[in-house]
MARKOLMAR-249194 format. One record per residue (C-alpha): residue number from 1; x negated, y negated, z. Coordinates in Angstrom, 2 decimals. Each point is the difference from the previous one (the first is absolute). Layout:
<pts>
PT num      px      py      pz
PT NUM       X       Y       Z
...
</pts>
This chain:
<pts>
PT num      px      py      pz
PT   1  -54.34   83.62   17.87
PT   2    4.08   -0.01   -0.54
PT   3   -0.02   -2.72    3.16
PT   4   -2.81   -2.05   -1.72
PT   5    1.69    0.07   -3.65
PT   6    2.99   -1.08    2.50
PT   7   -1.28   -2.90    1.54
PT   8   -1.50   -1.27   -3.26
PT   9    3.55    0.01   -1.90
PT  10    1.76   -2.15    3.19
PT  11   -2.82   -1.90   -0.04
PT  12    0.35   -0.80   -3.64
PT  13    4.03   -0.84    0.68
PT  14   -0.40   -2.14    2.69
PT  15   -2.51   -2.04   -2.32
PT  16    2.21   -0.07   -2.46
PT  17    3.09   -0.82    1.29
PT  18   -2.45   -2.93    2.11
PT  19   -1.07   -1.27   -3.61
PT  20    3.27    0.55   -1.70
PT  21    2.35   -3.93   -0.68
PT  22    2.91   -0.26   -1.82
PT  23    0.40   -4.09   -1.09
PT  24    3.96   -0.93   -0.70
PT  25    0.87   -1.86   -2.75
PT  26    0.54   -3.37    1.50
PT  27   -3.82    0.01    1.45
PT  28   -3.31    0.25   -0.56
PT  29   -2.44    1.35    1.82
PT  30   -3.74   -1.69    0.74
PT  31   -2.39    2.39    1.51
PT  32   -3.05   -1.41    1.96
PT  33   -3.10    2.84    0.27
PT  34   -2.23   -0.56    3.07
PT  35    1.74   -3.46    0.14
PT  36   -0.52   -1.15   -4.12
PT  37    2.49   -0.20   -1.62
PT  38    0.50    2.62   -3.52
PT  39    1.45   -1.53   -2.85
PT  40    2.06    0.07   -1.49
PT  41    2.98    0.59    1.75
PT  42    2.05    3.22    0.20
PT  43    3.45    0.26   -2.15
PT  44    2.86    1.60    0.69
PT  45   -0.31    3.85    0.32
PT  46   -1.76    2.41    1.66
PT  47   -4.04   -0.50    0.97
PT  48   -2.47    1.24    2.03
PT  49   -2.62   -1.58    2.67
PT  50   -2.93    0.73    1.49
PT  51    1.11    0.87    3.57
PT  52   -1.41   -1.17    2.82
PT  53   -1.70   -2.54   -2.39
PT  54    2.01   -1.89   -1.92
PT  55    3.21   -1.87    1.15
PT  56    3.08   -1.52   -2.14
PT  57    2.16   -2.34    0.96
PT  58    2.81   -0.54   -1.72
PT  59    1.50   -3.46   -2.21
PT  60    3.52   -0.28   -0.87
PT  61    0.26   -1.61   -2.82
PT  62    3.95   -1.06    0.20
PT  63    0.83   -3.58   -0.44
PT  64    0.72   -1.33    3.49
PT  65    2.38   -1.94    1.73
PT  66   -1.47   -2.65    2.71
PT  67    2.34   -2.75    1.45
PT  68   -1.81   -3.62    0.66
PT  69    0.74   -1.10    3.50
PT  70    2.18   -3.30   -0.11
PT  71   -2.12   -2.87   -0.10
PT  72    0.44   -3.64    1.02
PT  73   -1.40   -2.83   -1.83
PT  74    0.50   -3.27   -1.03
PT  75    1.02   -1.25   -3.19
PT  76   -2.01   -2.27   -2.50
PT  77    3.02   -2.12    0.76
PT  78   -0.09    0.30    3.75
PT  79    2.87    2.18    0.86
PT  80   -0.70    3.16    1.99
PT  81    0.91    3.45   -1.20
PT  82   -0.51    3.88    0.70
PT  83   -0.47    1.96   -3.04
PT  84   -0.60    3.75   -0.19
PT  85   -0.52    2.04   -2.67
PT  86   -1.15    3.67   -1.22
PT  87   -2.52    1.60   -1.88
PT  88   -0.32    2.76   -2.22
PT  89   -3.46    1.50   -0.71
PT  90   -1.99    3.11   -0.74
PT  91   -3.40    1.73   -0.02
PT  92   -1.71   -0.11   -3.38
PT  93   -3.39    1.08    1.20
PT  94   -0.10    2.56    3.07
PT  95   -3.85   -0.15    0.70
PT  96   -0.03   -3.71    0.12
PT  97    3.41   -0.24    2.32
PT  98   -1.87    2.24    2.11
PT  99   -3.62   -1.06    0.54
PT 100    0.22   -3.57   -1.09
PT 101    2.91   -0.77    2.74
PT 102    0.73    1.19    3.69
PT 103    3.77    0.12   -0.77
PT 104    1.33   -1.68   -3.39
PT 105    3.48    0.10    1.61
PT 106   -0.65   -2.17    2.74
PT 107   -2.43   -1.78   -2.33
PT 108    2.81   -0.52   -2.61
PT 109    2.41   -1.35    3.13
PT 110   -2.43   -2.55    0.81
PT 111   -0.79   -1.58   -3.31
PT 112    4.10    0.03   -0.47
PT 113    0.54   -1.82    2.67
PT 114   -2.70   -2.55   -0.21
PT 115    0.66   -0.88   -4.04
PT 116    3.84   -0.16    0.94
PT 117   -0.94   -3.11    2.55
PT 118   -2.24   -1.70   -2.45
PT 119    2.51    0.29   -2.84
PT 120    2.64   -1.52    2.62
PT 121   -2.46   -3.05    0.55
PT 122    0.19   -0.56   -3.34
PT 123    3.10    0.53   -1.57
PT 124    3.25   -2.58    0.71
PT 125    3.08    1.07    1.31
PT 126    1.74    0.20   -3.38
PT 127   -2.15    2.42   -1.16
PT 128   -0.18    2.40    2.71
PT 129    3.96   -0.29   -0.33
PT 130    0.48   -0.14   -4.41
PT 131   -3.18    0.95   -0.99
PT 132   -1.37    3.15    1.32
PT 133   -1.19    1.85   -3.26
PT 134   -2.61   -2.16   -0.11
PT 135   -0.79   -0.20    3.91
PT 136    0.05    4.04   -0.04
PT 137   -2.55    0.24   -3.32
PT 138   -2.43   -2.69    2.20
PT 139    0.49    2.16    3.08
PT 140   -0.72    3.04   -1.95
PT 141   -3.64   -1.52   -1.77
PT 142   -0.79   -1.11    3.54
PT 143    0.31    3.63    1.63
PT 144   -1.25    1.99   -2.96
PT 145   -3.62   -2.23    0.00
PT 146   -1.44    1.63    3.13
PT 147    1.53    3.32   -0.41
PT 148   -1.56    0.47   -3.38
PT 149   -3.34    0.97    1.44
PT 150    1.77    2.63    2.37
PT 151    2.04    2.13   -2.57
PT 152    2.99   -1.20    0.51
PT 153    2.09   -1.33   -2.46
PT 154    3.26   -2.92    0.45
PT 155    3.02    1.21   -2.05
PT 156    2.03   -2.52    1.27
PT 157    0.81   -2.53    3.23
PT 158    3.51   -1.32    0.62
PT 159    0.64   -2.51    2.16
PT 160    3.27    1.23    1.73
PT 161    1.94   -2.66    2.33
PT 162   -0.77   -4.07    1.03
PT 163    1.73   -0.89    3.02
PT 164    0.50   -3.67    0.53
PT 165    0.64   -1.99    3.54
PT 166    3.53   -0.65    0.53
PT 167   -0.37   -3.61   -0.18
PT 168   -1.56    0.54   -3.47
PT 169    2.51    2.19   -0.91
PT 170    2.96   -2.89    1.21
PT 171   -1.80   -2.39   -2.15
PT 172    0.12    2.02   -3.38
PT 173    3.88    0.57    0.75
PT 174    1.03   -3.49    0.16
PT 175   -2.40   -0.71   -3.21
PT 176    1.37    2.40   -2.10
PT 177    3.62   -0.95    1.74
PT 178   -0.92   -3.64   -0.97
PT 179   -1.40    1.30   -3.79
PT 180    3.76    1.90   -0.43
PT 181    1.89   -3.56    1.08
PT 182   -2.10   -1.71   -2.51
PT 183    0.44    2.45   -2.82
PT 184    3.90   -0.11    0.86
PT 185    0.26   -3.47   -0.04
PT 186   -2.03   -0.24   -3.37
PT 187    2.79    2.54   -1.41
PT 188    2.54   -2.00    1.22
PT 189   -0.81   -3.19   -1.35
PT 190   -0.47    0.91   -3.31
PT 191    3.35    1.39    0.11
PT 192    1.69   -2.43    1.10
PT 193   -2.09   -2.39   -2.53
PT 194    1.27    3.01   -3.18
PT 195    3.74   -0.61    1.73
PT 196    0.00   -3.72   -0.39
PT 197   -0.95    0.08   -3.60
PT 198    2.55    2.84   -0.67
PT 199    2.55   -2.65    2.18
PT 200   -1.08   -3.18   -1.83
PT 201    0.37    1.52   -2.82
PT 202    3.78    1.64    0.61
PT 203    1.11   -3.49    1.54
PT 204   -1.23   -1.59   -3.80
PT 205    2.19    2.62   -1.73
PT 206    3.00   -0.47    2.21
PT 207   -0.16   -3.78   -0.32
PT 208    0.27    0.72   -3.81
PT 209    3.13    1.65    0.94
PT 210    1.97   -1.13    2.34
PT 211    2.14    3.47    0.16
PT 212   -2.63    1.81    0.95
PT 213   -0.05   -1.90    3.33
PT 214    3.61    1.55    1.18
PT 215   -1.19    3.33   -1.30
PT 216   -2.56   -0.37    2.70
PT 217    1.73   -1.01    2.34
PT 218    2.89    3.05   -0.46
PT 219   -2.94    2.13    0.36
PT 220   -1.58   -1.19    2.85
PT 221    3.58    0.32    2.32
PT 222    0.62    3.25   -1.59
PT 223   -3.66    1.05    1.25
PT 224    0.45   -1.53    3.73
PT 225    3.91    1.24   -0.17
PT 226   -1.74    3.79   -0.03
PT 227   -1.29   -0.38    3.51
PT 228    1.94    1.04    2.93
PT 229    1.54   -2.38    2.12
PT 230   -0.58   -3.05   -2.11
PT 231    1.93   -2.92   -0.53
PT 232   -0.43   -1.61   -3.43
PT 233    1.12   -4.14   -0.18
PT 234    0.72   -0.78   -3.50
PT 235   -0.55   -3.95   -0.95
PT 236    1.62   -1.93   -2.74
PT 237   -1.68    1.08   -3.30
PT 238   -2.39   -2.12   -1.69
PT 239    2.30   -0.64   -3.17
PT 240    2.60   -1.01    2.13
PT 241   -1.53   -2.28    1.40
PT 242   -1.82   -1.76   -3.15
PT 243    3.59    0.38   -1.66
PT 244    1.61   -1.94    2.49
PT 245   -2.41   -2.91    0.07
PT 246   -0.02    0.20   -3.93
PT 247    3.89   -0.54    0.35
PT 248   -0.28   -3.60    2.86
PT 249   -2.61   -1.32   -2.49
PT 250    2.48    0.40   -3.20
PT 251    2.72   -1.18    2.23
PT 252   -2.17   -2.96    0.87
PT 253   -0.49   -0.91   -3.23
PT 254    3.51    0.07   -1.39
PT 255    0.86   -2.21    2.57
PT 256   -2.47   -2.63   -1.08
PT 257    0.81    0.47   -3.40
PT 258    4.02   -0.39    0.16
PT 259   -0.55   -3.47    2.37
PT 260   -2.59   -1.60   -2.36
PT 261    2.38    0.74   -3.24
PT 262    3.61   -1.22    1.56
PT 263    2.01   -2.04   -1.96
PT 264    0.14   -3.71    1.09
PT 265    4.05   -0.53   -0.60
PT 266    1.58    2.29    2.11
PT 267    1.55   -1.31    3.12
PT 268   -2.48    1.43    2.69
PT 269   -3.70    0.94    0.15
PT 270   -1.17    2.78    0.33
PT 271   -0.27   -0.29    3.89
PT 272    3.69   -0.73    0.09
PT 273    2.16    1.87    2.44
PT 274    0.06    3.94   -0.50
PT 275    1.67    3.05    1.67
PT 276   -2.60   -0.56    2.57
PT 277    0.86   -3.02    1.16
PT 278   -2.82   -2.57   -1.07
PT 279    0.83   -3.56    0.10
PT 280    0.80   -1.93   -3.04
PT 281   -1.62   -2.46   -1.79
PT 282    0.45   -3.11   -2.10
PT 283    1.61    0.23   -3.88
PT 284   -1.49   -0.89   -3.02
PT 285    2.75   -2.82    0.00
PT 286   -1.30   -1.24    2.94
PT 287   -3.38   -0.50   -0.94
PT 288   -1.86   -3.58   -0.88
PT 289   -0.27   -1.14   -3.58
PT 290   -3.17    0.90   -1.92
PT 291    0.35    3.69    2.35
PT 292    0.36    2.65   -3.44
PT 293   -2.14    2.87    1.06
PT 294    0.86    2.88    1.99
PT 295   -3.48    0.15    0.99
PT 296   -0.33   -2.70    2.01
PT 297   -0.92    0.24    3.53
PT 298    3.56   -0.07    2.94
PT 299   -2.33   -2.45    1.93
PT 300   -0.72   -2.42   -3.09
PT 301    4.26    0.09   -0.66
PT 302    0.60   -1.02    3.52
PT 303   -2.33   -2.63   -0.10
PT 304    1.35   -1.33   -3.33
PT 305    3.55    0.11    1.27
PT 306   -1.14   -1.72    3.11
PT 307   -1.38   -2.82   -2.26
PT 308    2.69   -0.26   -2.12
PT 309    2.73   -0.03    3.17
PT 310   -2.66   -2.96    2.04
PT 311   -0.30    2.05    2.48
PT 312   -3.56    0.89    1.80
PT 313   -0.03    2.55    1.78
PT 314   -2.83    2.09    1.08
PT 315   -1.95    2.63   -2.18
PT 316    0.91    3.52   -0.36
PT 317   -3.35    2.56    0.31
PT 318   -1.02    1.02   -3.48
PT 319    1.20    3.46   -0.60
PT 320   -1.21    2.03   -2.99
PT 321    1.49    2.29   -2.17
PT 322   -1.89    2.86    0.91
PT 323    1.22   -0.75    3.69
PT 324    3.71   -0.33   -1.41
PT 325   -0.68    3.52   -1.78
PT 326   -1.01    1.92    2.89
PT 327    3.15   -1.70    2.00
PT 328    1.94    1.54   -2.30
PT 329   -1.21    3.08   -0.22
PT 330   -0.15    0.51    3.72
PT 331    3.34   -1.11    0.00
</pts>
């Protein structure tokens, strides 16, 4: 009796530690009885089976992690890339992710990998390089359309690197090298066309003043004088120079005015001999009759006197006063 009442309480612990699950919190648990499935699915806790009839398997329910093999394609624009990517999913419905799928991970892997090529067929290279929000929300609908029906849900897909062939990647450099010259050049230019205003309109101001001109000058030697090892060759200023010609014109013009107003009764012209040694030339005594004016041409008194004397001889070149005037003053 005591070995019977024995038996019957081991028997009772092996059953129930046979029957006995305890389901973690990150899983739930689908039990199939004689091979059907009882819904709904265990939580988290402790529960009981019957044993040696019923069998759970176990979901987790996590949100998983699943790199995308790198995949090679060709652009809508013809330029061949390898794109990978990763996706993160989880198990919304454990009955279906277990009877309506073999395995939803490898299931999952495929479906990545094939939407990933067709989005690469039809996406430019610009986009898969500036525009991947959009590329990963279209990668995303594509995955999550199949999964749907096997309780599994797409929280997100992120497409992670594009590598390029080298030549491609050459060919981008010297664009974007060529895009920098021509924004530098741009910059440039409209600098240089801002400076010219500023210049033309300094070079009006200092033509108002003359002064200013100098004060430019000064500056300019005192700002190449600051450099070491500089020599610094300082012309004739400006004014100087417009002083001096200002000086030969007034000259000039004295000159022309004293020989025009001489007075006709002194005993020489004014070409008479000087301190320099010019020759001398005929009186007013010696002139012809009818001869009153002092501005009468040398050549026209010769002649006269010539006429006046009977004698011919030959004609002197016509020599102007202006010619006479610069004589003189070179003199």
């Amino acid at each position: 009796m005591v070995v019977a009442i024995v038996l019957v309480i081991a028997l009772v612990l092996i059953a129930f530690f046979a029957s006995a699950r305890v389901v973690r919190q990150i899983e739930r648990g689908v039990v199939f009885r004689l091979g059907r499935v009882l819904p709904p699915p265990r939580q988290p806790g402790f529960t009981m089976i019957v044993p040696f009839v019923d069998r759970m398997r176990k979901v987790n329910i996590q949100v998983a992690t699943m790199p995308v093999p790198a995949q090679e394609g060709i652009t809508r624009d013809n330029v061949t890339v390898r794109v990978d990517a990763v996706v993160y999913f989880n198990v919304d419905d454990p009955i279906r992710a277990i009877v309506n799928v073999q395995d939803y991970d490898f299931a999952v892997s495929q479906v990545a990998q094939t939407s990933l090529r067709s989005i690469i067929g039809k996406s430019e290279l610009d986009d898969l390089l500036c525009n991947r929000e959009r590329l990963n929300e279209g990668l995303a609908l594509m995955i999550d359309s199949p999964s749907v029906g096997w309780g599994i849900t797409i929280d997100r897909v992120e497409i992670k690197d594009v590598a390029l062939p080298e030549t491609m990647k050459r060919s981008m450099s010297r664009q974007a090298e060529a895009e920098r010259e021509r924004r530098s050049r741009i910059i440039t230019a409209d600098g240089e066309f801002q400076a010219s205003k500023k210049l033309a309109s300094a070079a009006e101001e200092m033509a108002d003043t003359p002064a200013a001109l100098q004060l430019r000058l000064l500056q300019t030697i005192v700002e190449v004088a600051a450099e070491k090892n500089s020599t610094v060759v300082l012309p004739f200023p400006v004014e100087l120079l417009r002083f001096l010609d200002t000086a030969a014109g007034g000259l000039v013009q004295q000159l022309s005015t004293a020989t025009r107003t001489a007075p006709s009764g002194s005993g020489t012209s004014d070409r008479g001999t000087s301190d320099r040694g010019t020759p001398e030339v005929e009186s007013a005594a010696s002139r012809p009759s009818g001869v009153e004016s002092a501005d009468v041409e040398p050549a026209e008194l010769e002649a006269r006197g010539q006429e006046a004397s009977g004698e011919t001889q030959p004609a002197v070149p016509h020599q102007t006063r202006s010619d006479e005037v610069g004589q003189h003053t070179h003199r």
